[in-house]
Backbone bond lengths (Angstrom), bond angles and torsions (degrees), N, CA, C in turn:
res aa  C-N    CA-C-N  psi(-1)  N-CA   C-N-CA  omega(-1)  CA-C   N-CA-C  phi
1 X - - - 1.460 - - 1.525 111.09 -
2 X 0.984 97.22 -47.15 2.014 102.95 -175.27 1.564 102.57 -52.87
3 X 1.951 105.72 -59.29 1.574 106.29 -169.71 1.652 103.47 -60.21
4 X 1.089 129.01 -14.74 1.127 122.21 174.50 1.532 118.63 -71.01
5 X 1.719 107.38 -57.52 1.398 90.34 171.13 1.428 122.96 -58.03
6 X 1.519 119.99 -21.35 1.204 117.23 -174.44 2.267 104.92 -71.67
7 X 0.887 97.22 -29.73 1.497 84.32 -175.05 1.762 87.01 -68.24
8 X 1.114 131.09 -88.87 1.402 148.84 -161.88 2.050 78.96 -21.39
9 X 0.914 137.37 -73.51 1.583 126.02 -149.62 1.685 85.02 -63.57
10 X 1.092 139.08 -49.29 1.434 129.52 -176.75 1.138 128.37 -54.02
11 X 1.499 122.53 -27.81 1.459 149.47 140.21 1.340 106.21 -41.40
12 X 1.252 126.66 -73.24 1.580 117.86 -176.97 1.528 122.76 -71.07
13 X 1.289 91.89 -10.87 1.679 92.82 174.22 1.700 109.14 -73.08
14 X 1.461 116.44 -37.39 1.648 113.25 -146.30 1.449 74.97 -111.43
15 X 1.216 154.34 16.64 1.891 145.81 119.74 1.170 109.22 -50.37
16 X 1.323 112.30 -56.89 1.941 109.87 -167.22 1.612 96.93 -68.49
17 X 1.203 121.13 -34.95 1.418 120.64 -171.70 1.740 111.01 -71.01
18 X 1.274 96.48 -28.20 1.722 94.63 -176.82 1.815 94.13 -94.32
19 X 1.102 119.10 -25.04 1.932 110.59 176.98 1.902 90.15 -64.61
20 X 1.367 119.55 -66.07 0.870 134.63 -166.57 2.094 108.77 -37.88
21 X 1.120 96.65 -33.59 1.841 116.69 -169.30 1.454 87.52 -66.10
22 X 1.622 101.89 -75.52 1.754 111.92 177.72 1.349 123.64 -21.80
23 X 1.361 113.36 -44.60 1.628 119.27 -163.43 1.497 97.90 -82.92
24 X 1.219 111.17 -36.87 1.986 109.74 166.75 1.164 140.67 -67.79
25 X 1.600 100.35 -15.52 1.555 126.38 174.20 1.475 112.63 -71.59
26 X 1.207 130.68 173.43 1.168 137.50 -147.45 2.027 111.92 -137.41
27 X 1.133 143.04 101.57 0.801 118.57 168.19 1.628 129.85 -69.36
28 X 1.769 98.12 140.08 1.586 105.49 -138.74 1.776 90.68 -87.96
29 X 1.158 130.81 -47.99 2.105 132.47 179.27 1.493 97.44 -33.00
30 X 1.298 97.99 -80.70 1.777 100.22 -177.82 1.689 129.58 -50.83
31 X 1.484 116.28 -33.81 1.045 134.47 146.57 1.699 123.15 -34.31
32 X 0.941 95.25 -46.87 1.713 106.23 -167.21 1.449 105.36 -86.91
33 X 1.173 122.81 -54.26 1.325 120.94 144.32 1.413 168.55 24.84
34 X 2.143 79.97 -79.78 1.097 134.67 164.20 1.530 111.77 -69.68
35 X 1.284 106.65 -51.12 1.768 129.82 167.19 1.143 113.78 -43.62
36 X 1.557 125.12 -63.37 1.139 148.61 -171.12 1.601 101.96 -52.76
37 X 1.522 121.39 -59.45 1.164 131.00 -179.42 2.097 118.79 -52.77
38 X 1.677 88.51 -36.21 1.661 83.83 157.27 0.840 137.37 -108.31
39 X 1.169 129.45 -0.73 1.264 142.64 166.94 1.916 104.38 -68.21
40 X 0.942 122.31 -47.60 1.775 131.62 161.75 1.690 111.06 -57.51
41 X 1.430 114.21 -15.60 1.416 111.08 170.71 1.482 99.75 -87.62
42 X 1.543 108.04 -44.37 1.631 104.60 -170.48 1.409 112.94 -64.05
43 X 1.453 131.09 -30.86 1.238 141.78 -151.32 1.804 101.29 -95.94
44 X 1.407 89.61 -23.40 2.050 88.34 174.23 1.601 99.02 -84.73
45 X 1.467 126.67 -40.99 1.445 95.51 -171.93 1.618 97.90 -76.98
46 X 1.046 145.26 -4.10 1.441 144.15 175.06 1.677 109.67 -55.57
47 X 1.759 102.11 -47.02 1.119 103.18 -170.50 2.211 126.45 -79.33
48 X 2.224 76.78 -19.65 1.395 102.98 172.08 1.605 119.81 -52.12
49 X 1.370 118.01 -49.99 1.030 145.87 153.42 1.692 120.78 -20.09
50 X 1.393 90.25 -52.75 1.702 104.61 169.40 1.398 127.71 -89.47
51 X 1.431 107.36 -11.42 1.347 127.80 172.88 1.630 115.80 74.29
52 X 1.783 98.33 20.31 1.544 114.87 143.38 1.299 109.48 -34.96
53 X 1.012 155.89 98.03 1.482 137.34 -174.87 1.741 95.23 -90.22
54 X 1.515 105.05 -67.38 1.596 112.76 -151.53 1.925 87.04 -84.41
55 X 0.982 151.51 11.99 1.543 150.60 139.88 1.429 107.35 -58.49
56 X 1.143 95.57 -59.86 1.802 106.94 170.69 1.309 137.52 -45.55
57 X 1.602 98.41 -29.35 1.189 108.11 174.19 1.857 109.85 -101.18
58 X 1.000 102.17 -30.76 1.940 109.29 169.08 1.659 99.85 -67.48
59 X 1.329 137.08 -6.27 1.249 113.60 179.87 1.605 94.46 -90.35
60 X 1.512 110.67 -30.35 1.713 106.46 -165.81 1.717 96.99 -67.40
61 X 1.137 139.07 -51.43 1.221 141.33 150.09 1.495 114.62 9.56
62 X 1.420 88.88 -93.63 1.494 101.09 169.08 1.754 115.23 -46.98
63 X 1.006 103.32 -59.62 1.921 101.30 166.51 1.639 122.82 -32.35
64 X 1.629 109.82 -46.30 1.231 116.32 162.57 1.449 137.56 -41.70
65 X 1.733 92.59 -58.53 1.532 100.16 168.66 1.356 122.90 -74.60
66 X 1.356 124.93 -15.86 1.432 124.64 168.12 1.545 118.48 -96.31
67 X 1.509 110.67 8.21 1.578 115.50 134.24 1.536 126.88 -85.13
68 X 0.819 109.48 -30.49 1.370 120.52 173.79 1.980 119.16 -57.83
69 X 1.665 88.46 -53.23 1.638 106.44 155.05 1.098 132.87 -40.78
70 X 1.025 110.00 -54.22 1.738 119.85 -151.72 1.612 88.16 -76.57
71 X 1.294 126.24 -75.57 1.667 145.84 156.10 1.707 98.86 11.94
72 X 1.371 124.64 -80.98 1.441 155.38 -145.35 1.526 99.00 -77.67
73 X 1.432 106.13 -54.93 1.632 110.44 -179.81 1.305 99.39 -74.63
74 X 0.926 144.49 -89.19 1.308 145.72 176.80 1.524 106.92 6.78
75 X 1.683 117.44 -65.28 1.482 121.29 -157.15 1.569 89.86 -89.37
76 X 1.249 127.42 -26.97 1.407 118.50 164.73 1.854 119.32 -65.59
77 X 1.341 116.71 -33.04 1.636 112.78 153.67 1.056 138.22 -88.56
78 X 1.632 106.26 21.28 1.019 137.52 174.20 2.431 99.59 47.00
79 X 1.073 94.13 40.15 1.496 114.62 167.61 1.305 114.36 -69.86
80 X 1.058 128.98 -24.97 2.023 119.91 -161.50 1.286 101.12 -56.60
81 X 1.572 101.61 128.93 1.255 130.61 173.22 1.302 118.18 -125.20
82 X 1.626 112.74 140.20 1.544 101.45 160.86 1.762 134.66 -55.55
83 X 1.348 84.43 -48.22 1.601 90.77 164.03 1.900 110.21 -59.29
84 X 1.264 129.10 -21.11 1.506 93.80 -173.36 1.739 106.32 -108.85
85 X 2.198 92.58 17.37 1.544 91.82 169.82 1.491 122.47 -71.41
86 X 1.928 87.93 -35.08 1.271 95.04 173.46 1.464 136.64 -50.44
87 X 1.718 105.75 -48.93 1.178 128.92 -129.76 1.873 77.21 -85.98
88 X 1.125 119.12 -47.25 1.452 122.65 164.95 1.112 128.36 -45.16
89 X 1.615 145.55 -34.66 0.750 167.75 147.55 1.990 119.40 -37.74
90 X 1.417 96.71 -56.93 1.777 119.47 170.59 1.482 103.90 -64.26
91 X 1.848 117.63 -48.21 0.931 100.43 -169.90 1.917 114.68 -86.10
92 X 1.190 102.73 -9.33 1.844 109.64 165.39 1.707 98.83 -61.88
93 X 1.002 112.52 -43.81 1.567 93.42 -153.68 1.814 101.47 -76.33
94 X 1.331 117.81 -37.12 1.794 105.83 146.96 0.817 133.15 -35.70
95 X 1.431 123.97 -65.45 1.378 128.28 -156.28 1.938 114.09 -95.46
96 X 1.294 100.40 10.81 1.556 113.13 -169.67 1.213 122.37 -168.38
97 X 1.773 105.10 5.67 1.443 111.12 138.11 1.663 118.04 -118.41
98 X 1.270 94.55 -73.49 1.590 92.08 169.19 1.366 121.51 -18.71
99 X 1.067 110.59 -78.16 1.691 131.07 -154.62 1.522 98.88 -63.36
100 X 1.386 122.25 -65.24 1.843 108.55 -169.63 1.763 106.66 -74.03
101 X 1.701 103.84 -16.08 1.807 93.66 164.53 1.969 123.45 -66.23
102 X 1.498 92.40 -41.19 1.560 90.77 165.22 1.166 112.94 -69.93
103 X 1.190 113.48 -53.84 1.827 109.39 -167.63 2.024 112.90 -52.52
104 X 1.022 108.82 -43.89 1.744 110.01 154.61 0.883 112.42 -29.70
105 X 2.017 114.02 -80.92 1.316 127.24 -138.33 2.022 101.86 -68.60
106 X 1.625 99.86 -25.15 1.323 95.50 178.16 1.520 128.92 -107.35
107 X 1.536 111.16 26.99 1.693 133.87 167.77 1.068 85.10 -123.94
108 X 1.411 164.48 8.58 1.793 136.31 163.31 1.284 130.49 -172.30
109 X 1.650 96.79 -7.66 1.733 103.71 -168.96 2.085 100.91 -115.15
110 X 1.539 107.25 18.44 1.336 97.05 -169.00 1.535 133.13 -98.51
111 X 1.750 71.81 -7.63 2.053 99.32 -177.08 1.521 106.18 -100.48
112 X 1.403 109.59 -3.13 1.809 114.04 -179.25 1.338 119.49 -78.62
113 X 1.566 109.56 -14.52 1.461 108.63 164.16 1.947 93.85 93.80
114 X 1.516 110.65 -172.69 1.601 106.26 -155.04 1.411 106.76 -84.21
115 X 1.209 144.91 0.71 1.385 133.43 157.65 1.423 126.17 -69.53
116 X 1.662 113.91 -22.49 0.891 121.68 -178.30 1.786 118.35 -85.57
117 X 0.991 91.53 -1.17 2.008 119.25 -178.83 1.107 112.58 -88.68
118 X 1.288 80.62 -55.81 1.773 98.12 168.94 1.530 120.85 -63.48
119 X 1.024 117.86 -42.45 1.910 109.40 158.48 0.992 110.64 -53.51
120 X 1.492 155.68 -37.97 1.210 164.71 -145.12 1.357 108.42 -94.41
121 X 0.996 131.22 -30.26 1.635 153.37 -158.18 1.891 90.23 -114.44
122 X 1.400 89.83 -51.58 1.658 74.47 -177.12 1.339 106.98 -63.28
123 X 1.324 131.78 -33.65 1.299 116.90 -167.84 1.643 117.31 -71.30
124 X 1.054 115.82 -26.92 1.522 135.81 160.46 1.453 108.49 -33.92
125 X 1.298 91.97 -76.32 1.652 104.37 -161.82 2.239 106.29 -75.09
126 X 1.118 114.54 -16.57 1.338 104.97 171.33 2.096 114.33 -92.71
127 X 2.112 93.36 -8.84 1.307 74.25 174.99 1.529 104.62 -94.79
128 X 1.674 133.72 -9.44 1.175 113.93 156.80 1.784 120.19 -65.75
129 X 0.768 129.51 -26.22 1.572 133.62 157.77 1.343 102.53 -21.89
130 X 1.597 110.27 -79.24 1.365 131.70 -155.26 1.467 90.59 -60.67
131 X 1.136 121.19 -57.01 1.548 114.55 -154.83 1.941 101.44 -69.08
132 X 1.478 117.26 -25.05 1.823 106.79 -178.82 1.632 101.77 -94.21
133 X 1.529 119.04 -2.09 1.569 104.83 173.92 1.608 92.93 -89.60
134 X 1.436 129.61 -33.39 1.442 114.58 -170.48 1.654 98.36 -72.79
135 X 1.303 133.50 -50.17 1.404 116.22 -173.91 2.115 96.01 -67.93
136 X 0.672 141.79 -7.50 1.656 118.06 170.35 2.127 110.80 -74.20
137 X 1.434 86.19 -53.28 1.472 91.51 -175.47 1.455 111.26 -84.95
138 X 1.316 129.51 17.72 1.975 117.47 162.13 1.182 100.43 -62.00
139 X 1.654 89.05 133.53 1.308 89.26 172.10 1.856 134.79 115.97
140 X 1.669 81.67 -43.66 1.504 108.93 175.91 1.571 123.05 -93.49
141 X 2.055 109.25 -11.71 1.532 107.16 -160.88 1.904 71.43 -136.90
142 X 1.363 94.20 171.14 1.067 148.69 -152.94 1.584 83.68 -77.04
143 X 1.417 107.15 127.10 1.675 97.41 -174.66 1.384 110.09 -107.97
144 X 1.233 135.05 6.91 1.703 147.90 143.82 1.472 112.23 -44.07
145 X 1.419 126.10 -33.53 1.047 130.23 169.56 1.630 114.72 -135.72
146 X 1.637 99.77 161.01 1.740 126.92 -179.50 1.695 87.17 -86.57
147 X 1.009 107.75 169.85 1.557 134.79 -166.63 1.982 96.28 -142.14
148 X 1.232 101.06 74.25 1.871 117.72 -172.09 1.033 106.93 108.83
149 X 1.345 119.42 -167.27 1.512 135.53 -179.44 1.476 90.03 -96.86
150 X 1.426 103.98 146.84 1.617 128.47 -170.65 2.120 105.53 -86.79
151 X 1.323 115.80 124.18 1.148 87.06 -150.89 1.726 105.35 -83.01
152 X 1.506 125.73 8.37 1.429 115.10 148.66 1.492 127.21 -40.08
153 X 1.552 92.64 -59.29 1.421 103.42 179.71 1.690 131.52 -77.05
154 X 1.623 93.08 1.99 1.772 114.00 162.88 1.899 104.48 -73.25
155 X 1.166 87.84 -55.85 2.240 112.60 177.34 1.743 100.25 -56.77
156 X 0.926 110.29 -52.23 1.537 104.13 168.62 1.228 143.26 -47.06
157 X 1.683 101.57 -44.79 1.463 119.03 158.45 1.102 136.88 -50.21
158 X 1.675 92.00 -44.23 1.650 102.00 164.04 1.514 129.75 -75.38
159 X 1.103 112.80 -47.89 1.360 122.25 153.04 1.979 133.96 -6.28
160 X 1.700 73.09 -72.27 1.595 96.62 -173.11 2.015 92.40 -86.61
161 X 1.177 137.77 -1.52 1.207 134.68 160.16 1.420 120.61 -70.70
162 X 1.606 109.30 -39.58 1.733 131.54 177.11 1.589 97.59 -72.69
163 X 1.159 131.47 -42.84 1.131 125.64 -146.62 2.195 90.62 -87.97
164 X 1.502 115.10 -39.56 1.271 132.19 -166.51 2.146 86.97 -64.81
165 X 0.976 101.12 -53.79 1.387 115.28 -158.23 1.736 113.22 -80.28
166 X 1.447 117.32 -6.40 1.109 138.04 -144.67 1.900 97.46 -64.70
167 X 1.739 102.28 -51.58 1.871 107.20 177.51 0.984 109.73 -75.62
168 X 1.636 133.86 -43.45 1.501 154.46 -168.03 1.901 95.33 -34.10
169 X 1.243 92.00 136.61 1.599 104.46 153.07 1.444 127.73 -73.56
170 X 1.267 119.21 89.80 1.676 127.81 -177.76 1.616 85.27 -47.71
171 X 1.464 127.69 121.54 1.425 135.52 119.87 1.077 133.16 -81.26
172 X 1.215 123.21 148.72 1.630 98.27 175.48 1.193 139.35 -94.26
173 X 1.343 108.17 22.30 1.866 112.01 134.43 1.412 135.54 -49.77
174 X 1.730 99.89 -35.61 1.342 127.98 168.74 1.239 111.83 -53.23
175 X 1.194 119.78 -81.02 1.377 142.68 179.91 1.541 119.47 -30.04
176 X 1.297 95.34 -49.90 1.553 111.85 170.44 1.293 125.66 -67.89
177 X 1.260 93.83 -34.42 1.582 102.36 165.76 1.561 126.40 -59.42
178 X 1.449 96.17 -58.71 1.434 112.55 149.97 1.490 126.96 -28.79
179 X 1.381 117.49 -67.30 0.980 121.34 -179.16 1.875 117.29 -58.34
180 X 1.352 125.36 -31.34 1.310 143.14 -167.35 1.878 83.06 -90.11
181 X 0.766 122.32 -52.53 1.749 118.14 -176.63 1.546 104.92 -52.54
182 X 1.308 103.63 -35.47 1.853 108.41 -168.79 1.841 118.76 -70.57
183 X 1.727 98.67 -27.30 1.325 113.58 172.73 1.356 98.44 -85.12
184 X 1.018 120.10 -52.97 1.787 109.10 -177.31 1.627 113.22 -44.07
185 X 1.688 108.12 -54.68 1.338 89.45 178.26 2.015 136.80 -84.75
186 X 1.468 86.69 -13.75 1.580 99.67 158.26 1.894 91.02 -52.80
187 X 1.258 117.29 -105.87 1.340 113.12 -164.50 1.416 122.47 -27.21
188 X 1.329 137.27 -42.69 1.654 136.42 155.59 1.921 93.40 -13.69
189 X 1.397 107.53 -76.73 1.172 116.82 -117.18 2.025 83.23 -85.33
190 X 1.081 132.46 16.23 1.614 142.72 161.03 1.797 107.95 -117.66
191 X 1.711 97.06 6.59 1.546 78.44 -173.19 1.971 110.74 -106.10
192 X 1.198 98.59 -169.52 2.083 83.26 -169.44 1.189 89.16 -132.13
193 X 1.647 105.18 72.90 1.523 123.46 154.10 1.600 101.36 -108.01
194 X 1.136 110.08 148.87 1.702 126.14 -169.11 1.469 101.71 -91.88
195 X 0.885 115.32 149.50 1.603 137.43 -163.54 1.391 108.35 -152.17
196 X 1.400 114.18 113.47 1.698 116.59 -179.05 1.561 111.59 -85.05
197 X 1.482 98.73 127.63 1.406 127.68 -142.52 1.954 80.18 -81.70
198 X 1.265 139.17 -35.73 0.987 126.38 -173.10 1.892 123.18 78.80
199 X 2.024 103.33 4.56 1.281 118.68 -179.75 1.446 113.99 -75.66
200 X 1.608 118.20 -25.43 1.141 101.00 176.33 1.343 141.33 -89.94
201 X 1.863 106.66 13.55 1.538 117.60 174.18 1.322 115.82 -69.02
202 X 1.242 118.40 123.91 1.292 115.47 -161.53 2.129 84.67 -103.69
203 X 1.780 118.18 111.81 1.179 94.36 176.66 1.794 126.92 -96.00
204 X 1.502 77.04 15.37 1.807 90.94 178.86 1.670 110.36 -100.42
205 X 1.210 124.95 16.32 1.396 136.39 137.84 0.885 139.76 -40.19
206 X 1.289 151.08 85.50 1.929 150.74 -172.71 1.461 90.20 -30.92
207 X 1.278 124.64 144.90 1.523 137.43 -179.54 1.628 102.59 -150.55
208 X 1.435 106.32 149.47 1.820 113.61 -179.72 1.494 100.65 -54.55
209 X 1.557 129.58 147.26 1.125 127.77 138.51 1.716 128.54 -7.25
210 X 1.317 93.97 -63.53 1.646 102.76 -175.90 1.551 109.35 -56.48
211 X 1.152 123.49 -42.43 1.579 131.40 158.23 1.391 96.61 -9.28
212 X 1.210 115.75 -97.92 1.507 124.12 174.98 1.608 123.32 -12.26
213 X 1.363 95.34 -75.83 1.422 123.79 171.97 2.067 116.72 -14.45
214 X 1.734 65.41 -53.38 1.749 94.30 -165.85 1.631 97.69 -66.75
215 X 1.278 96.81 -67.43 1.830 91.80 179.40 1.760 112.31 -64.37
216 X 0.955 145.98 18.33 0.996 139.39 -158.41 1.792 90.46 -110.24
217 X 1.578 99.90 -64.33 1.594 112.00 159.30 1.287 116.03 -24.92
218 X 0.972 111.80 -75.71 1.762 148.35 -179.18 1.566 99.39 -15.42
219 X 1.618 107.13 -49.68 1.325 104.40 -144.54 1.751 91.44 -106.14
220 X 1.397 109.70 -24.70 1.855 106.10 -177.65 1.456 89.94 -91.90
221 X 1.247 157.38 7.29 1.036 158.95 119.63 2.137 109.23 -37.78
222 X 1.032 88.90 -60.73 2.110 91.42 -171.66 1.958 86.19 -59.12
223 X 1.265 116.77 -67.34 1.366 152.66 -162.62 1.999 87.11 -22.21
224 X 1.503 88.41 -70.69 1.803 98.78 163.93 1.389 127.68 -27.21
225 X 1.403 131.04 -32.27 1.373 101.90 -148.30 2.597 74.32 175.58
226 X 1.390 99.94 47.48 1.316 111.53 -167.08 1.324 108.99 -48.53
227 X 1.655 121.80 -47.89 1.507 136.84 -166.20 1.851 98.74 -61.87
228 X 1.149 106.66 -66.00 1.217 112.28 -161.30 1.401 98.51 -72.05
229 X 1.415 160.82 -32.42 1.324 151.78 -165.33 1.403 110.38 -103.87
230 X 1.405 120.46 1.22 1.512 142.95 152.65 1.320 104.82 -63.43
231 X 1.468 104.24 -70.77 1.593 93.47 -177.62 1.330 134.44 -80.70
232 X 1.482 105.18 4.21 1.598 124.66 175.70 1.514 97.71 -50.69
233 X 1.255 93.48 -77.46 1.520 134.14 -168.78 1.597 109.98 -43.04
234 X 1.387 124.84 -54.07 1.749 125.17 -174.20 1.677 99.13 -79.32
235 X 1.389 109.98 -33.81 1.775 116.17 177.78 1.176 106.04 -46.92
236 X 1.482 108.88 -54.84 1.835 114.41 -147.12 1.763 83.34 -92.42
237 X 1.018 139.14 -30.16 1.506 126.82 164.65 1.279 120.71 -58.17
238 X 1.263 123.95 -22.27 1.242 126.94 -153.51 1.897 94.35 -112.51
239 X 1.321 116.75 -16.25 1.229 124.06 159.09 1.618 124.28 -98.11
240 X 1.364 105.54 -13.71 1.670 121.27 177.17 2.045 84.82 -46.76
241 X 0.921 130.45 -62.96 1.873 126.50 -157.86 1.469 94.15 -54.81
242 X 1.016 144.07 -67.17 1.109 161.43 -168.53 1.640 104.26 -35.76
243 X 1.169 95.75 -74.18 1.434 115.42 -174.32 1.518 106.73 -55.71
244 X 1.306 112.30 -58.70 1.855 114.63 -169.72 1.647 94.56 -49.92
245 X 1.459 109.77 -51.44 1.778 112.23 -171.06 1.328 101.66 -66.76
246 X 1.329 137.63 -4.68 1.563 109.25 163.02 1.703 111.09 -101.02
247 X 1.398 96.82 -26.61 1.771 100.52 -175.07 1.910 109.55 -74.51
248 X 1.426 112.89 -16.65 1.453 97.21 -178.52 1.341 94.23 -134.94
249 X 1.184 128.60 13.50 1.830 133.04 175.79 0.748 125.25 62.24
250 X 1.380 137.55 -150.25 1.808 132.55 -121.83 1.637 87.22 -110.76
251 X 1.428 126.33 -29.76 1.351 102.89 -165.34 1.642 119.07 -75.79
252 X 1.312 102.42 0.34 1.759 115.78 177.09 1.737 91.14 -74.84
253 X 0.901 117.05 -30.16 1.741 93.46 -157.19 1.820 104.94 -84.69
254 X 1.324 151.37 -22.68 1.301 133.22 171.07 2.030 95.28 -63.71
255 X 1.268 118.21 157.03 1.308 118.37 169.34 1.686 118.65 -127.70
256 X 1.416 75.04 0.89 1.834 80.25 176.84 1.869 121.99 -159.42
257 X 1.006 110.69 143.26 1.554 93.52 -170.64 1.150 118.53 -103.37
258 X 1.221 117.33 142.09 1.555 113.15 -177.01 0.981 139.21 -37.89
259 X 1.500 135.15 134.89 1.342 126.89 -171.37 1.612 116.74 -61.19
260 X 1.329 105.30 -53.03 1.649 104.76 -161.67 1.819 100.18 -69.84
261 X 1.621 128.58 9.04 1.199 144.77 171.54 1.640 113.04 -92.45
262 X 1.494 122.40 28.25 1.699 106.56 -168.25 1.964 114.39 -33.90
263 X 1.366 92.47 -49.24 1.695 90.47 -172.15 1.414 130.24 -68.72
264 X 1.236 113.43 6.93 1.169 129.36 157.46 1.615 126.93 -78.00
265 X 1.140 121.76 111.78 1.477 133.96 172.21 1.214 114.39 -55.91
266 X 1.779 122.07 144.98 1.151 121.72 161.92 1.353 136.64 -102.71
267 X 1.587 117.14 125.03 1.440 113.41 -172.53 1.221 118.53 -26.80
């Protein structure tokens, strides 16, 4: 009787130990993904290096959409993990800070001497900002909108700027310009201008014909004239916060209300 209970507790021990294994394990789709997304950060400053410029910037691209991925599948395999909040998170701040801050600093900001380094670094360090204030507050703000500039769409800016600028003769009017654009959007992306998160398009919705139509245009329209309507597009997003907070005022800019405040409403 005893060795019996004793097997049966040895039995329940090496269950909890294999549930226990599971919960440490990793889901591998979203994971990989996740990989994919830095590995496209590592592979643009690789190409930076070579003075690939606009490769460099098509790998962050691709980095984008395999952030975008990893996110979607995940909550569709019902995968979300803390660990792959992180692991997403580490790999943003590579592939969408690091990488389009070097890739700049070494197409235009390298002959400006140490302020211009210093934007570069700043942009680094406010897009890890952005990325540990958005994992504190999920959850807590209004999910129609970002709370700053999103720091993909910081990497984008730059991107589609290298790619616009790629034949152009850097002067250093240019450069400077550049460089003053790089602090602007470092600061965006710590600031508490609202940014439409774009979560509530539902694209599995019946939509008019013309829907189509419209994007169909849309895109042999970009297709035309790609460099310049690239950077139309991440610019005027990346100024959309700006703009809404002066055209409808100050009460747009908090995005979420304090916790230890329940009775307080949110803008």
């Amino acid at each position: 009787m005893i060795r019996r209970h004793g097997r049966q507790r040895l039995r329940h021990r090496s269950w909890r130990a294999l549930r226990e294994r599971r919960r440490r394990g990793i889901f591998l789709l979203p994971a990989l993904l996740t990989t994919g997304n830095l590995f496209c950060g590592f592979f643009a400053m690789v190409l930076t290096t070579r003075q690939r410029y606009t490769e460099a910037a098509l790998a962050l691209f691709v980095a984008m959409v395999m952030d975008m991925l990893d996110g979607r599948v995940a909550r569709l395999m019902k995968a979300t993990s803390q660990f792959g909040v992180e692991f997403d998170s580490l790999a943003d701040v590579v592939s969408f800070g690091v990488a389009p801050a070097f890739m700049l600093y070494a197409f235009a900001l390298s002959t400006l001497g140490r302020a211009a380094w210093f934007g570069a670094f700043l942009f680094v360090v406010c897009g890890a900002l952005r990325l540990a204030r958005f994992n504190v507050i999920t959850g807590a703000s209004d999910r129609r909108w970002f709370v700053g500039l999103p720091i993909p769409a910081a990497a984008a800016v730059v991107a589609s700027a290298v790619i616009l600028l790629q034949d152009e003769e850097l002067t250093r009017p240019l450069r400077t310009a550049l460089a003053v654009g790089t602090y602007c959007v470092a600061l965006l992306m710590v600031s508490t201008f609202r940014y439409w998160s774009f979560k509530e398009v539902d694209f599995a919705r019946r939509r008019p014909v013309q829907t189509l139509l419209v994007l169909v245009l849309t895109a042999m329209l970009v297709a035309t004239k790609h460099d310049v309507f690239l950077f139309l597009v991440f610019a005027g997003y990346a100024l959309s916060g700006p703009v809404v907070w002066v055209l409808r005022g100050r009460q747009l800019a908090p995005a979420h209300a304090p916790a230890e405040a329940p009775g307080k409403e949110q803008p």
